[in-house]
C-alpha positions as CSV (number, residue, x, y, z in Angstrom):
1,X,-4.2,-5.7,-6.1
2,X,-2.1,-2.7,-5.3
3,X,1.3,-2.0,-6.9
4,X,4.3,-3.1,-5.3
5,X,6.1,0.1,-3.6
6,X,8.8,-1.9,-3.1
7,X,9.7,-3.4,-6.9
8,X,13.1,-2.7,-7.8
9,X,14.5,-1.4,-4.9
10,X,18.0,-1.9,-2.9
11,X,17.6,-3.3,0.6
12,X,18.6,-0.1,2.1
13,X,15.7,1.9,0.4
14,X,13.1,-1.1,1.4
15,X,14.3,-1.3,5.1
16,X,14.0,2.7,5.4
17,X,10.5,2.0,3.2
18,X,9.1,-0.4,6.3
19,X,10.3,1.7,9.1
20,X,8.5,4.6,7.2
21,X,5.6,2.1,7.2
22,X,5.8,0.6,10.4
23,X,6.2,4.2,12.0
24,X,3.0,5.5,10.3
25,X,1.2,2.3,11.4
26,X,2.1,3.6,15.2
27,X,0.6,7.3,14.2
28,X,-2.5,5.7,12.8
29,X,-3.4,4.0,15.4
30,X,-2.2,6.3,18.5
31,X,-5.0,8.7,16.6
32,X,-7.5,6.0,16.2
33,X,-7.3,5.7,19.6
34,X,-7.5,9.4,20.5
35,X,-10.4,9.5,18.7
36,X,-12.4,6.6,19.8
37,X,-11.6,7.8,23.5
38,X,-12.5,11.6,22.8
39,X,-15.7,10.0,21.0
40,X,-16.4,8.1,24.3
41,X,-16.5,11.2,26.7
42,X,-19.2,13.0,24.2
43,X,-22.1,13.0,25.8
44,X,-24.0,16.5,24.5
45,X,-22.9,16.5,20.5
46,X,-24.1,13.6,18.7
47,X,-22.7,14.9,15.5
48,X,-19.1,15.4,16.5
49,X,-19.3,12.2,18.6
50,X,-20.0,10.2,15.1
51,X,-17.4,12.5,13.3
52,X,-14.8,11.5,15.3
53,X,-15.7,8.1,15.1
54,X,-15.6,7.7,11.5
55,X,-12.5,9.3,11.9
56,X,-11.6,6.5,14.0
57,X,-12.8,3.7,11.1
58,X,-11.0,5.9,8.3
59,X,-7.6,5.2,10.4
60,X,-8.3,1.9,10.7
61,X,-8.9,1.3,7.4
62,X,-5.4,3.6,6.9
63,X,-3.8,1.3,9.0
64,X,-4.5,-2.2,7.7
65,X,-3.2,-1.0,4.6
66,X,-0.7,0.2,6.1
67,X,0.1,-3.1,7.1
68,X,-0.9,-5.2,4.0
69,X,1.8,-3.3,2.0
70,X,4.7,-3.8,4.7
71,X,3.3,-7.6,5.0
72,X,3.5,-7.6,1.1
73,X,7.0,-6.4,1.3
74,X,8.3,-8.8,3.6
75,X,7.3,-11.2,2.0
76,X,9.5,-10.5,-1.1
């Protein structure tokens, strides 16, 4: 289980945590997407095209914990 980033702290400090959260969720997966659709119009690099698709799983991954910890916060 992953610590609790939010243990201890005011509600001021924990809203401004989840809106950090929340607003790196949106940047993880605006570049997920930029880099699944750049992978889709590869056609002559097979290398690159896998690159940027693992990439694309490494900010997916980013972003579901992304998510996790802000669900885990809410719910406190």
């Amino acid at each position: 289980m992953t610590a609790n980033i939010f243990g201890g702290k005011n509600e001021v400090e924990k809203n401004n945590l989840e809106e950090i959260l929340e607003h790196s969720i949106e940047v993880e997966e605006e570049l997920m997407r930029t880099y699944l659709i750049t992978a889709e119009r590869i056609h002559d690099d097979d290398e690159l095209k896998e690159r940027l698709e693992n990439f694309a799983e490494g900010n997916a991954k980013r972003t579901k914990q992304l998510i996790d910890e802000l669900k885990e916060s809410k719910e406190e």
